[in-house]
N, CA and C atoms of all chains as a GROMACS GRO file, in nm:
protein
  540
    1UNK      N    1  -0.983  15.490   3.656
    1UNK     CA    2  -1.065  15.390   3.589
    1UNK      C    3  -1.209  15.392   3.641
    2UNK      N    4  -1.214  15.418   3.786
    2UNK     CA    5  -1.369  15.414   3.831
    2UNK      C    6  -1.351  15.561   3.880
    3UNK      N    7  -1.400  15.726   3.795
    3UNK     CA    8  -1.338  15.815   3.816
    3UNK      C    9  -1.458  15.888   3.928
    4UNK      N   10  -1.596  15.838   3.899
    4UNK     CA   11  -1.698  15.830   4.015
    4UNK      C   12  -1.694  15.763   4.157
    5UNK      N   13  -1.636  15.715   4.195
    5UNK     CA   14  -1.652  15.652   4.353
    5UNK      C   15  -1.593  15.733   4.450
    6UNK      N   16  -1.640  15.788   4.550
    6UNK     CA   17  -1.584  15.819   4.674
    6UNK      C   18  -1.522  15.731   4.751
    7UNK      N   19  -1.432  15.808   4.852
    7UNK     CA   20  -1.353  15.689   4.942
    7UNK      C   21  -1.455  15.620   5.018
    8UNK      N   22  -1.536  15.663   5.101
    8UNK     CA   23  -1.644  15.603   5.142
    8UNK      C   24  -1.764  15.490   5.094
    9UNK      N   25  -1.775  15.519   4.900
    9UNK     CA   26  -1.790  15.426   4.843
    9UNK      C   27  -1.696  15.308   4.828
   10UNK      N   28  -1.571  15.374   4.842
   10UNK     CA   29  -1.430  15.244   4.768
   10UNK      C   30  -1.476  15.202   4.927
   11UNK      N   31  -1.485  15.208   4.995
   11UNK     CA   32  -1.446  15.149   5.156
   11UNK      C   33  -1.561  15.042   5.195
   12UNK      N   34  -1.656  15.099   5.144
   12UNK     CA   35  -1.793  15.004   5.172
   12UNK      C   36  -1.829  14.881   5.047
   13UNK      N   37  -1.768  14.908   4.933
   13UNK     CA   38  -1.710  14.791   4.862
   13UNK      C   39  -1.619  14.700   4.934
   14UNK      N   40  -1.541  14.755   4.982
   14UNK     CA   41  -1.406  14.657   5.053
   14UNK      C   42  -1.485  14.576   5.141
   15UNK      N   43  -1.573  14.644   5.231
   15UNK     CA   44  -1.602  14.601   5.397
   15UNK      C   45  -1.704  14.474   5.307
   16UNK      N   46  -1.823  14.448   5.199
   16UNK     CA   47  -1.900  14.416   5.152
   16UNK      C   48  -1.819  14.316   5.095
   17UNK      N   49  -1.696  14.325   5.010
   17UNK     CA   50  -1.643  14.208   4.976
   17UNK      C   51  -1.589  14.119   5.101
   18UNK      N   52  -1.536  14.205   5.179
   18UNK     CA   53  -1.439  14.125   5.334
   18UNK      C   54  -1.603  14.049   5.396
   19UNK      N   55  -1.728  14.072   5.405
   19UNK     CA   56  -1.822  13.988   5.430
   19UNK      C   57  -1.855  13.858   5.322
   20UNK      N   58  -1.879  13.881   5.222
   20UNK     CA   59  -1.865  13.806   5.122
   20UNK      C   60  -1.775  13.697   5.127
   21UNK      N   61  -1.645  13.720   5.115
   21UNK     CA   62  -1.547  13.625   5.136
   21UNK      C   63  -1.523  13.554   5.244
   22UNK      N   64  -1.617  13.631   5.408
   22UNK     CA   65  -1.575  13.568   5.480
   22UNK      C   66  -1.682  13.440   5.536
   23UNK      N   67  -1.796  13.491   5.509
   23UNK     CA   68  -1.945  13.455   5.540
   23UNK      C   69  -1.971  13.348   5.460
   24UNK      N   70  -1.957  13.335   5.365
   24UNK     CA   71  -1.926  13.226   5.193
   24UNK      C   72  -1.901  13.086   5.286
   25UNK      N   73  -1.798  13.071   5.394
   25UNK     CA   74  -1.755  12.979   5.442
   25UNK      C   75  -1.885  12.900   5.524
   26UNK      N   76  -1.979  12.951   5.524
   26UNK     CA   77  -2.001  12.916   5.673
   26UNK      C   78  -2.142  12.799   5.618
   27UNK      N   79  -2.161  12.804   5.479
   27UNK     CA   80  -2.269  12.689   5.417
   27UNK      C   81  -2.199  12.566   5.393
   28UNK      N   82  -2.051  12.597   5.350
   28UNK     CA   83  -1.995  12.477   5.311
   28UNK      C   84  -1.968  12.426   5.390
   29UNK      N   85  -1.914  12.488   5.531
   29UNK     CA   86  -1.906  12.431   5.648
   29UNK      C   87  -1.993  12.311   5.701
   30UNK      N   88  -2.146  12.389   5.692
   30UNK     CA   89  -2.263  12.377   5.724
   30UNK      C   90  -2.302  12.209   5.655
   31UNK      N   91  -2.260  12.240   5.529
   31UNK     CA   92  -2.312  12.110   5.440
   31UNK      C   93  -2.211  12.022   5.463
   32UNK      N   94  -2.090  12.024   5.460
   32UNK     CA   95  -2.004  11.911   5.516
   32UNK      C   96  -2.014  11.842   5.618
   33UNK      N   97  -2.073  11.889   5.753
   33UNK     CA   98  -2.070  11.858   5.894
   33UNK      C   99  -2.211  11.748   5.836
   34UNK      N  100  -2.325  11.806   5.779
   34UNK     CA  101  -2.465  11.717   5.777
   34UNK      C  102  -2.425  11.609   5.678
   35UNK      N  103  -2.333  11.647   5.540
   35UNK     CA  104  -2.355  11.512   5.468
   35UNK      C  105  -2.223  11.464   5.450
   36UNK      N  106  -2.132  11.501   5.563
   36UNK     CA  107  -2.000  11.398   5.537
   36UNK      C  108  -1.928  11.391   5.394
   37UNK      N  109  -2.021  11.454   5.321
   37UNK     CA  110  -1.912  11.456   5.123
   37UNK      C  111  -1.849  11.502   5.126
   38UNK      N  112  -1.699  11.465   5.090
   38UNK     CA  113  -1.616  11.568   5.089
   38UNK      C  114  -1.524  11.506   4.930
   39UNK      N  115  -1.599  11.402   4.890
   39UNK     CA  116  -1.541  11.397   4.788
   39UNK      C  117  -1.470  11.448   4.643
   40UNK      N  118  -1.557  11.578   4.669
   40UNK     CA  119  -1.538  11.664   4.481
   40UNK      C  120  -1.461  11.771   4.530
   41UNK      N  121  -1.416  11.738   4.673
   41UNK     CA  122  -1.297  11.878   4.742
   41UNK      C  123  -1.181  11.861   4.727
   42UNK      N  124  -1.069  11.971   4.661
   42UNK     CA  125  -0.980  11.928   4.696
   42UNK      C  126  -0.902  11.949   4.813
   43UNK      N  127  -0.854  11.856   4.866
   43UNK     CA  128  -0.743  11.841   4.998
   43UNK      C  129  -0.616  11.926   4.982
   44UNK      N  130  -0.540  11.941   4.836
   44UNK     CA  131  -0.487  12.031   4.861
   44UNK      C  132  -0.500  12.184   4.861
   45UNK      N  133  -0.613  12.218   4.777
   45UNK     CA  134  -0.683  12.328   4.790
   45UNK      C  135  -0.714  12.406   4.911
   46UNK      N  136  -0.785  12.341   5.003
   46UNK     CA  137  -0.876  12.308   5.135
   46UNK      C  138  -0.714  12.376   5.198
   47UNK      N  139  -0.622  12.290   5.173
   47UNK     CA  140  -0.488  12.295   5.307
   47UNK      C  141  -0.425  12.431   5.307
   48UNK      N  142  -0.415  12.427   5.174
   48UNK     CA  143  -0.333  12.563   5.135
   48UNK      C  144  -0.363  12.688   5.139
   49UNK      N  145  -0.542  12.672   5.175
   49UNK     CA  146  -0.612  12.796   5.188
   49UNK      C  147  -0.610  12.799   5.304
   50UNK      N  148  -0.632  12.717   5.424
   50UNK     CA  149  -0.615  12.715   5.576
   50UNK      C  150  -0.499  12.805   5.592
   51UNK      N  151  -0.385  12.711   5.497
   51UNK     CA  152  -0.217  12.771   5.578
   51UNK      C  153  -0.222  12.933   5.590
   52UNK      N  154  -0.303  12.966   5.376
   52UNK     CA  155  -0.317  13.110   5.381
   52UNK      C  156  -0.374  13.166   5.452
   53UNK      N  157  -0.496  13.122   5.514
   53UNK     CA  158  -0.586  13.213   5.638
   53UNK      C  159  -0.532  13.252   5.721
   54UNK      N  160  -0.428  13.156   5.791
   54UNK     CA  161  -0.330  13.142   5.873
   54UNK      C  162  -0.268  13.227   5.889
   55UNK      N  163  -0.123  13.228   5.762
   55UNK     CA  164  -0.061  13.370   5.768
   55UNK      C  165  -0.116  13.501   5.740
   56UNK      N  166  -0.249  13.508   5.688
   56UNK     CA  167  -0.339  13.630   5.658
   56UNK      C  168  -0.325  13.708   5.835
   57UNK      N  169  -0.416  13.564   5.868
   57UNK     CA  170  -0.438  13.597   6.050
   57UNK      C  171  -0.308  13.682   6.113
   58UNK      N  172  -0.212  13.593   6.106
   58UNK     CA  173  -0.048  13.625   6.158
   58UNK      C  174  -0.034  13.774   6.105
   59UNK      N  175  -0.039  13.827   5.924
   59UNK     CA  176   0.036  13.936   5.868
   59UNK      C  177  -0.060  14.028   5.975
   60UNK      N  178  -0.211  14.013   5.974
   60UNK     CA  179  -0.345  14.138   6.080
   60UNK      C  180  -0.292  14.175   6.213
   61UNK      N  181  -0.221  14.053   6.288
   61UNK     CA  182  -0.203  14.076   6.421
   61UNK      C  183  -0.064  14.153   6.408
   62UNK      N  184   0.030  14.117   6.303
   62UNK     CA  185   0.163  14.186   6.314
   62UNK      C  186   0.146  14.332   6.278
   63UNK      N  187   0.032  14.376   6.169
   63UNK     CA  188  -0.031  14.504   6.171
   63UNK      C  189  -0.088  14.564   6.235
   64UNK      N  190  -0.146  14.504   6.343
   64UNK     CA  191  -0.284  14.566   6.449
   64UNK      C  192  -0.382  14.575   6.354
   65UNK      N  193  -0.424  14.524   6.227
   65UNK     CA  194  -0.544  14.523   6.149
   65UNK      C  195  -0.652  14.465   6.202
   66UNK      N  196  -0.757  14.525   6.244
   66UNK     CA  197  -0.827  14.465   6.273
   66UNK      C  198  -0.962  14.438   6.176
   67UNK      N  199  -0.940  14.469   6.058
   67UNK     CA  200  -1.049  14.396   5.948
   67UNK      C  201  -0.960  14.295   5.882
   68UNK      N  202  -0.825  14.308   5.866
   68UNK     CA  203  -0.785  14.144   5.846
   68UNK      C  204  -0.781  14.092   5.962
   69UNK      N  205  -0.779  14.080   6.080
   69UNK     CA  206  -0.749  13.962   6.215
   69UNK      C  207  -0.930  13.922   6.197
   70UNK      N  208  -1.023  13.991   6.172
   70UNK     CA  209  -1.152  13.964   6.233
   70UNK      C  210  -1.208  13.907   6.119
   71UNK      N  211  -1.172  13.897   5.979
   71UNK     CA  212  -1.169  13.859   5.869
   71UNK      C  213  -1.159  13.707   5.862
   72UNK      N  214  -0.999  13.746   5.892
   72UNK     CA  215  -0.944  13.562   5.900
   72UNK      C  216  -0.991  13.510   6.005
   73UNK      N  217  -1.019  13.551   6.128
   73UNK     CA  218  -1.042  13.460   6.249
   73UNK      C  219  -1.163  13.397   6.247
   74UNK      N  220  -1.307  13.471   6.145
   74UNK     CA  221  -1.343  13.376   6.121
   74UNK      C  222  -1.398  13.252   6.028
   75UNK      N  223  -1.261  13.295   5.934
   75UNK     CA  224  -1.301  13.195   5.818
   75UNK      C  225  -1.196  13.091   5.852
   76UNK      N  226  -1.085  13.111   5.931
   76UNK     CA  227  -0.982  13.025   5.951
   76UNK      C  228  -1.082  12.864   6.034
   77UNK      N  229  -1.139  12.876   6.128
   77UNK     CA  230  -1.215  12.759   6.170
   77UNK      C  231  -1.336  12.704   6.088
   78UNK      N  232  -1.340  12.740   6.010
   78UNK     CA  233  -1.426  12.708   5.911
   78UNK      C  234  -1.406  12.623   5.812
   79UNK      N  235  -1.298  12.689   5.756
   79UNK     CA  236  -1.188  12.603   5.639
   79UNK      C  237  -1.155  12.482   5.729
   80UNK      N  238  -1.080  12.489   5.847
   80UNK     CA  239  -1.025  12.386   5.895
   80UNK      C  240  -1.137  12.255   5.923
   81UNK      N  241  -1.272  12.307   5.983
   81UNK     CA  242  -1.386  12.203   5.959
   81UNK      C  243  -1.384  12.120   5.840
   82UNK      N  244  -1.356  12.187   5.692
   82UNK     CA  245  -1.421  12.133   5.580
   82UNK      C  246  -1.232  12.049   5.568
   83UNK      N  247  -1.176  12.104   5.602
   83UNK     CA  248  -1.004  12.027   5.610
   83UNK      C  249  -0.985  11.894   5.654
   84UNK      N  250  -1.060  11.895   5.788
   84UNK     CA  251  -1.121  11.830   5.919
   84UNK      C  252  -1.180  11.687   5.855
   85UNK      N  253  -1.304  11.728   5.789
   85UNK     CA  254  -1.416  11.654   5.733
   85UNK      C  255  -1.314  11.572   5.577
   86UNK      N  256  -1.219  11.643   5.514
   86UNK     CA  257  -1.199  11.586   5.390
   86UNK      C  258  -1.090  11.494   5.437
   87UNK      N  259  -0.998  11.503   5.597
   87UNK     CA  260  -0.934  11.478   5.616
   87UNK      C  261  -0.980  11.259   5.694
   88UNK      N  262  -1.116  11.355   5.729
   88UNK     CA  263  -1.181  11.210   5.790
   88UNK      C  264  -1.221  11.111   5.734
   89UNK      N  265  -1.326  11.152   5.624
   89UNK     CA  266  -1.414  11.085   5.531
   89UNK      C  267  -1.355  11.100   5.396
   90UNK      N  268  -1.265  11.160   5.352
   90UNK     CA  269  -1.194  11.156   5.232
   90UNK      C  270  -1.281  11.249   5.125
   91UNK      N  271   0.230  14.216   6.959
   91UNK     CA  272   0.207  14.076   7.011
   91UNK      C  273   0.340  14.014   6.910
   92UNK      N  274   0.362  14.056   6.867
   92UNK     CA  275   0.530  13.922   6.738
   92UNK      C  276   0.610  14.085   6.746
   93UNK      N  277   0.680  14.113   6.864
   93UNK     CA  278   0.781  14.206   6.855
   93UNK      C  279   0.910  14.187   6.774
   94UNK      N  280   0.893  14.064   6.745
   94UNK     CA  281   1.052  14.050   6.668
   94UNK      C  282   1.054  14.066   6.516
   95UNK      N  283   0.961  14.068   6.458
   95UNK     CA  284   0.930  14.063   6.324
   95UNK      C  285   0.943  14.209   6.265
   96UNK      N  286   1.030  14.214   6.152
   96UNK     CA  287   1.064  14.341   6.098
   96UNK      C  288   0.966  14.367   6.006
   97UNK      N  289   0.944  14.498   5.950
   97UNK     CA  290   0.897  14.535   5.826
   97UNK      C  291   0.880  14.459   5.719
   98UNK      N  292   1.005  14.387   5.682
   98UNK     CA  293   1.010  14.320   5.568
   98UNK      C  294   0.973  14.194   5.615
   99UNK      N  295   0.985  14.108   5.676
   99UNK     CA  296   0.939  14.005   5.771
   99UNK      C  297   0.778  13.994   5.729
  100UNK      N  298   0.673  14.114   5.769
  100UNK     CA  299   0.550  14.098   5.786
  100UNK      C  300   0.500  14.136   5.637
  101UNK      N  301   0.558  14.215   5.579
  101UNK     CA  302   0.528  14.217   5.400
  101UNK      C  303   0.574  14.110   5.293
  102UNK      N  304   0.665  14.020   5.434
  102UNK     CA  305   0.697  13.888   5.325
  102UNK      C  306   0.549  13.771   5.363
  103UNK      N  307   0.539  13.768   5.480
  103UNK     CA  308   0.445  13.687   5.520
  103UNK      C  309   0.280  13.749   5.448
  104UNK      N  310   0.279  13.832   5.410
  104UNK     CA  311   0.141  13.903   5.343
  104UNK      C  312   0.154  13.845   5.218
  105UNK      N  313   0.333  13.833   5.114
  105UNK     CA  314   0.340  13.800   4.978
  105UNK      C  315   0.284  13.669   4.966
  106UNK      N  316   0.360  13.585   5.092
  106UNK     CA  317   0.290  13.416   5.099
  106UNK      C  318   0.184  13.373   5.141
  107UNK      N  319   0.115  13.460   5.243
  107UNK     CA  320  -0.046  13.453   5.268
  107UNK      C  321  -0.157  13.450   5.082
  108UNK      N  322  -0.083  13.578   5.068
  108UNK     CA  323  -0.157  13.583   4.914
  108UNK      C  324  -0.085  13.496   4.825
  109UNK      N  325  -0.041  13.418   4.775
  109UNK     CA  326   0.031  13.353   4.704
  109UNK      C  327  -0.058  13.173   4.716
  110UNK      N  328  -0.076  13.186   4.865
  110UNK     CA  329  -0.184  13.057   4.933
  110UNK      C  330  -0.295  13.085   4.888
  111UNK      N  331  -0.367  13.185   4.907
  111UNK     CA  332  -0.491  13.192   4.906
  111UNK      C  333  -0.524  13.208   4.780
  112UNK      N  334  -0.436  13.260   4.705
  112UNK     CA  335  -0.469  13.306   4.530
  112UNK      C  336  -0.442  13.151   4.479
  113UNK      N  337  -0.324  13.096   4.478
  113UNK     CA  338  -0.298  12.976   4.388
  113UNK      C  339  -0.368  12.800   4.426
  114UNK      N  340  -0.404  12.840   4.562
  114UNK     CA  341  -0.442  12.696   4.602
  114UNK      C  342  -0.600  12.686   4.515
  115UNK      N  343  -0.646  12.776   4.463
  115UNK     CA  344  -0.800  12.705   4.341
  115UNK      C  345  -0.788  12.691   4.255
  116UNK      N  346  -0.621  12.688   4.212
  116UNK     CA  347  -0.585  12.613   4.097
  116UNK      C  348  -0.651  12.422   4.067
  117UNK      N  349  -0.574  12.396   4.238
  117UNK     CA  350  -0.606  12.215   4.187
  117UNK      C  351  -0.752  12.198   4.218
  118UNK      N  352  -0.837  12.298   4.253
  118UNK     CA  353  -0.980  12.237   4.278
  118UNK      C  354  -1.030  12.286   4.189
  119UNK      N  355  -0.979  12.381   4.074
  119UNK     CA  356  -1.095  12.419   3.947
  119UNK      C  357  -0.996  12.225   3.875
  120UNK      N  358  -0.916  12.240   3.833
  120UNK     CA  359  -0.890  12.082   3.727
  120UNK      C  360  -0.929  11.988   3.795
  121UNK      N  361  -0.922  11.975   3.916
  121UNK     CA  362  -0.991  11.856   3.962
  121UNK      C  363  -1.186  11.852   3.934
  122UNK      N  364  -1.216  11.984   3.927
  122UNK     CA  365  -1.311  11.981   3.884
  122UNK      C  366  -1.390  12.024   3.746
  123UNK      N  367  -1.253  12.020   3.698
  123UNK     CA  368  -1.327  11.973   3.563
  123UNK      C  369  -1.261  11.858   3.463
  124UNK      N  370  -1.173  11.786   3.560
  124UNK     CA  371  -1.126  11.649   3.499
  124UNK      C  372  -1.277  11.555   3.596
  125UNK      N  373  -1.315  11.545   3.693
  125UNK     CA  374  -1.391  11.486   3.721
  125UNK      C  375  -1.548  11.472   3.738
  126UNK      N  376  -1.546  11.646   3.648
  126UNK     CA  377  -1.688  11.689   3.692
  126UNK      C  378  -1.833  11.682   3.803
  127UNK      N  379  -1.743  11.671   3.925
  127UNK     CA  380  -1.759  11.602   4.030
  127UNK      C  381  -1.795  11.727   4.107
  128UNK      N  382  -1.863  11.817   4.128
  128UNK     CA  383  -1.894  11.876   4.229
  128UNK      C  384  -2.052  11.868   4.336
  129UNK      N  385  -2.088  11.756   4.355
  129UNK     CA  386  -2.134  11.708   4.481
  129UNK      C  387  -2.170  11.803   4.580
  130UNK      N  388  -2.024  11.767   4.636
  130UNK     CA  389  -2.029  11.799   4.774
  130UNK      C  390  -1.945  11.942   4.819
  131UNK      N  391  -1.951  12.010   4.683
  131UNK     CA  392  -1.925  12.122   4.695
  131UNK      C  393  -2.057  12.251   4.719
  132UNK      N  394  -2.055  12.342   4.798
  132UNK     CA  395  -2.211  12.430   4.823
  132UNK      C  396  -2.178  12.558   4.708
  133UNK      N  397  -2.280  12.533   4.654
  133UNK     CA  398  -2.305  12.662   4.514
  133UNK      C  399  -2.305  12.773   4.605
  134UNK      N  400  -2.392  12.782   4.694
  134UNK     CA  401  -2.382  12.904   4.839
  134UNK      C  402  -2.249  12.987   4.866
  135UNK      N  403  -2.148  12.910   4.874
  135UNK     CA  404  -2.037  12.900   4.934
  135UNK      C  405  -1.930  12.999   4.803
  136UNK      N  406  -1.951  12.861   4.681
  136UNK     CA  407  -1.889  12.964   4.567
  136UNK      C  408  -1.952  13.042   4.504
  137UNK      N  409  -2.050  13.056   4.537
  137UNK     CA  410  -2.154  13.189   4.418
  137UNK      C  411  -2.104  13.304   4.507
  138UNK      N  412  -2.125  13.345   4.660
  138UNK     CA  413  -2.080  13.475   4.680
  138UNK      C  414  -1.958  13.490   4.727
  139UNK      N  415  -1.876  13.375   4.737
  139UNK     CA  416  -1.695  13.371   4.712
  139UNK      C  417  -1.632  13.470   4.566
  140UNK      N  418  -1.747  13.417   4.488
  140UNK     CA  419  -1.703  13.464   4.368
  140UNK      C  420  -1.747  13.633   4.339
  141UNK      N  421  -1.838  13.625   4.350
  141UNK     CA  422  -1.953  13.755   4.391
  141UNK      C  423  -1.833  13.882   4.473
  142UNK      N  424  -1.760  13.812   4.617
  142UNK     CA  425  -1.703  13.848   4.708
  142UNK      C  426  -1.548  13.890   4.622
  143UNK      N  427  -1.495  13.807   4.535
  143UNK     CA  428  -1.356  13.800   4.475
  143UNK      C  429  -1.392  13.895   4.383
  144UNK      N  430  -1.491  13.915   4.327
  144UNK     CA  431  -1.520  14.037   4.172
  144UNK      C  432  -1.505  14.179   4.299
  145UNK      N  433  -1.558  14.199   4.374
  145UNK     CA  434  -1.578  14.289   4.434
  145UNK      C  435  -1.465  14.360   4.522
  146UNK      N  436  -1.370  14.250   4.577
  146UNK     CA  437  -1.259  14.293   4.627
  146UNK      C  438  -1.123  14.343   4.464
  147UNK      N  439  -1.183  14.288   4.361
  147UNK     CA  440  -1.104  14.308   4.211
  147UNK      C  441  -1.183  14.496   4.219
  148UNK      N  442  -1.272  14.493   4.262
  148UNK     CA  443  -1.342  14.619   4.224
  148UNK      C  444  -1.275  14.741   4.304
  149UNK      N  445  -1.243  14.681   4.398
  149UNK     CA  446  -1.193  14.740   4.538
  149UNK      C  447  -1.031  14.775   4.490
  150UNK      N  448  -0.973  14.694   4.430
  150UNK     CA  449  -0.841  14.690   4.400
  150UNK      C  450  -0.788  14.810   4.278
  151UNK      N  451  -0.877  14.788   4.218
  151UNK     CA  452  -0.887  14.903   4.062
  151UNK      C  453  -0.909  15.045   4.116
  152UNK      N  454  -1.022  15.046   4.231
  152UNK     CA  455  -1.022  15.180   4.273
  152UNK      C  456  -0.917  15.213   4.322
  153UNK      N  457  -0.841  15.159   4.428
  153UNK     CA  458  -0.751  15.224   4.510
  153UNK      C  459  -0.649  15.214   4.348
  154UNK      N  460  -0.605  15.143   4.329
  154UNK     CA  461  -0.540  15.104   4.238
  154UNK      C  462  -0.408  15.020   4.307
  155UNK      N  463  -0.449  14.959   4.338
  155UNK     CA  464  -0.354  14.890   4.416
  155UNK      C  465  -0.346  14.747   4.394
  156UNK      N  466  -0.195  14.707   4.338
  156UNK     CA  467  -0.177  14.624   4.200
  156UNK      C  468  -0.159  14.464   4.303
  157UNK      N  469  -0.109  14.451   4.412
  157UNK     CA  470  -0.158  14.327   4.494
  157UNK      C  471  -0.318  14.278   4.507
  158UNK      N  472  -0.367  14.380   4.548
  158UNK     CA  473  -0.514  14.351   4.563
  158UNK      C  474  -0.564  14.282   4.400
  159UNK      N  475  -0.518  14.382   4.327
  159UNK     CA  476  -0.577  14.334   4.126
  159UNK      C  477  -0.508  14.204   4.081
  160UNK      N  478  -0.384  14.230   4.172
  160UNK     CA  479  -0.346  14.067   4.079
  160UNK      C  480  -0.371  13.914   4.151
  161UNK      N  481  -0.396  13.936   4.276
  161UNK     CA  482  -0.451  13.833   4.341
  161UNK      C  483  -0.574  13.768   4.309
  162UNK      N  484  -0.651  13.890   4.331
  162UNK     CA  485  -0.800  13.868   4.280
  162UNK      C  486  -0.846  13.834   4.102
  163UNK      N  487  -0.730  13.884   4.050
  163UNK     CA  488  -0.815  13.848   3.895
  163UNK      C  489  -0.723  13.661   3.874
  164UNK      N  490  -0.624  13.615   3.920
  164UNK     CA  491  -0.611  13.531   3.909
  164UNK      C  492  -0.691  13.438   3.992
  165UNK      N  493  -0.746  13.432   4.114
  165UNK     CA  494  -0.828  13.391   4.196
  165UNK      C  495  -0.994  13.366   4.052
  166UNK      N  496  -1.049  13.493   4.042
  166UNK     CA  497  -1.169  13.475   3.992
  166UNK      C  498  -1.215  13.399   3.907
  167UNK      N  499  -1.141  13.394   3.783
  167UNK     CA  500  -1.187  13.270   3.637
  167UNK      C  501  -1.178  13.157   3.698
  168UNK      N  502  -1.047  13.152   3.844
  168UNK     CA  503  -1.081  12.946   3.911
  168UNK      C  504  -1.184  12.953   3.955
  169UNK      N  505  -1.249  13.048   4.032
  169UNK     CA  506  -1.338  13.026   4.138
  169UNK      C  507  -1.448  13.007   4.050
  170UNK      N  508  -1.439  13.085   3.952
  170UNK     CA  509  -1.578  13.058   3.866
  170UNK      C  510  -1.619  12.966   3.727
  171UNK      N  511  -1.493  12.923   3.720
  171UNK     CA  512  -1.515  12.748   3.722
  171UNK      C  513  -1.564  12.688   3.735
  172UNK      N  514  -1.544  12.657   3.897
  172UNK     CA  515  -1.586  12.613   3.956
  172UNK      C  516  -1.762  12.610   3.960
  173UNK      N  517  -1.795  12.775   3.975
  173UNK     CA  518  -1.925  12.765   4.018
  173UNK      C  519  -1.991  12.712   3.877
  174UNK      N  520  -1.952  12.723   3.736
  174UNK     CA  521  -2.003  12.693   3.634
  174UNK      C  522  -2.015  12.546   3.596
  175UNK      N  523  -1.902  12.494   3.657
  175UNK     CA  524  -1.898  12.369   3.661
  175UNK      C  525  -2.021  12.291   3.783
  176UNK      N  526  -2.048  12.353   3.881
  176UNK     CA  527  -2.166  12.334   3.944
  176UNK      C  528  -2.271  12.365   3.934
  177UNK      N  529  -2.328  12.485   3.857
  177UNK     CA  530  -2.406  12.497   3.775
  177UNK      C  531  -2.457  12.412   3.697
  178UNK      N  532  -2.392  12.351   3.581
  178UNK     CA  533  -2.409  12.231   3.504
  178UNK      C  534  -2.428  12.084   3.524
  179UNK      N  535  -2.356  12.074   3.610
  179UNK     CA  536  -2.295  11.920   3.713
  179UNK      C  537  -2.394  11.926   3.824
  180UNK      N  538  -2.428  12.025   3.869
  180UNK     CA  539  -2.476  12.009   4.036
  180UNK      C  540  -2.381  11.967   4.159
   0.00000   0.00000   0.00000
């Protein structure tokens, strides 16, 4: 389907999305801690994505992966902040 | 480091990691667009979440590897929802 890409291209897509997805966390974080809103979040959303980070974290370490362990480890405290915050202030 | 965990053990915990992380933006895209409430949600956060989710879909098609494609394309239309719904709403 993409009959142009090298592995080295497919790989630096991956590494570029695994930043993307993981880095993404770190404004919402950012804006929750300064303005306490956590109103238009959902709580179960928020939880269920923690749990998933969670076992993401767990499946990396049971692999020795270390672009999923370094992935999840640090979006997992991140999520849990905005978890944290929806859990406090609603 | 989890010596006890079999093969199938750590490819079950990968099915439910992804199963969390893919289905939990189900209740935060209807919650946000039954309440059109996104506040205290950061456009930052979901613009290159989403950006990040097209790209790991991109990643998935190359290898061709049908976990990666089906996680991610059900993940993307919530996530971007979302951001459309913040777009409009603020």
């Amino acid at each position: 389907m993409i009959p142009a890409l090298t592995h080295v291209q497919i790989e630096t897509i991956g590494y570029i999305a695994a930043c993307c997805t993981t880095l993404c966390w770190l404004p919402q974080a950012i804006r929750t801690i300064r303005t306490k809103d956590t109103k238009a979040i959902s709580l179960l959303t928020q939880g269920v994505f923690a749990v998933g980070i969670a076992l993401w974290l767990l499946y990396g370490i049971a692999l020795d992966s270390w672009p999923v362990i370094l992935s999840n480890i640090v979006t997992l405290p991140l999520v849990l902040i905005v978890v944290a915050m929806k859990l406090r202030h609603g």
